[in-house]
C-alpha positions in Angstrom: 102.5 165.0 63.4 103.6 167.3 61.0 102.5 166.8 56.9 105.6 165.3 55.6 105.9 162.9 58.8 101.9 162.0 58.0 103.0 161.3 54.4 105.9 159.3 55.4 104.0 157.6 57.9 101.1 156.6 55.2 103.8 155.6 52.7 105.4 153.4 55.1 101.9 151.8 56.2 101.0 151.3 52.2 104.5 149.6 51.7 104.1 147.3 54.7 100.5 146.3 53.8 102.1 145.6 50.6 105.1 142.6 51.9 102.8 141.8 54.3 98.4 141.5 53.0 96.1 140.3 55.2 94.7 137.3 54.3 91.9 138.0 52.2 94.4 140.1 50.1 97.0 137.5 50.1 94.4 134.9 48.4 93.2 137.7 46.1 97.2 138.2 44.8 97.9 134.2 45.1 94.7 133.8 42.8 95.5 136.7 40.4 99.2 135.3 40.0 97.8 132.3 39.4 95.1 133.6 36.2 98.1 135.3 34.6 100.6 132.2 34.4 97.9 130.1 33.2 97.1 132.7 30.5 100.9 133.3 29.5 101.8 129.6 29.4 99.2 128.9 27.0 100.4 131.6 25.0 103.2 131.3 21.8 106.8 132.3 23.1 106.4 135.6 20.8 103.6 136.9 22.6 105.3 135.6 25.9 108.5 137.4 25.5 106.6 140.6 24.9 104.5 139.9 27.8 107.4 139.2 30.3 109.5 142.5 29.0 106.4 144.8 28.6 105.6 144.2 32.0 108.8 143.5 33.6 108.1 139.9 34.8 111.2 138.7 34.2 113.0 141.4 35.9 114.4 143.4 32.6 114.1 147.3 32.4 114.0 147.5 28.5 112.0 150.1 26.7 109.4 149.3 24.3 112.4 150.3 21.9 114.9 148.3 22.8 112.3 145.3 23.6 111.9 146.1 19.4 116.0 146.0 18.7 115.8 142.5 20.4 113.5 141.1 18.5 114.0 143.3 15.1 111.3 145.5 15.0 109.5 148.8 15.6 108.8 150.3 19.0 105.4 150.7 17.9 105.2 147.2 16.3 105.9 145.9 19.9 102.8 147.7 21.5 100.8 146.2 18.9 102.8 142.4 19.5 101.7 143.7 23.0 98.0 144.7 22.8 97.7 141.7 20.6 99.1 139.0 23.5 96.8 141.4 26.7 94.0 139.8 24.4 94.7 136.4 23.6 95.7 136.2 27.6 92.4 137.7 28.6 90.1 135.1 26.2 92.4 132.6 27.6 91.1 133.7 30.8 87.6 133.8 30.1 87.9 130.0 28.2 88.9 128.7 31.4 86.0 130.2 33.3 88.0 132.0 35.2 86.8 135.5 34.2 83.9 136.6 32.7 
């Protein structure tokens, strides 16, 4: 197999693994998926919004400026509106006894 068929090949094998984990990988997504809803439904709607477009999990594909235009301010105020909400999720978290 040459290089760029290996590379392929690997690609395809990493994207497979991907759709389809085995099992212990599968729990370890299910359980992950799980710790961040909990965390963002406790959350107020402000930092959930930033959350969601941030990190895409409601399907948008704004930028951290145009996230700001919606919600009429700064690029850089929404990366602190951001860091701000990573925290508050990640004490959630750790309330819950979830993480330490």
């Amino acid at each position: 197999m040459d290089t760029i068929q290996r590379d392929n090949y690997h690609t395809l094998n990493a994207t497979l693994s991907e759709i389809n984990p085995n099992p212990e990988t599968a729990l370890l997504i299910r359980e992950r998926d799980f710790l961040l809803y909990t965390a963002l439904q406790s959350l107020p709607d402000r930092d959930q919004y930033v959350l969601e477009k941030c990190f895409r999990l409601d399907g948008s594909d704004l930028s951290l400026r145009k996230i700001g235009e919606t919600m009429h301010v700064s690029a850089t105020r929404v990366g602190q509106l951001r860091d701000k909400a990573l925290g508050r999720a990640k004490n959630k978290i750790i309330s819950l006894g979830l993480m330490s």
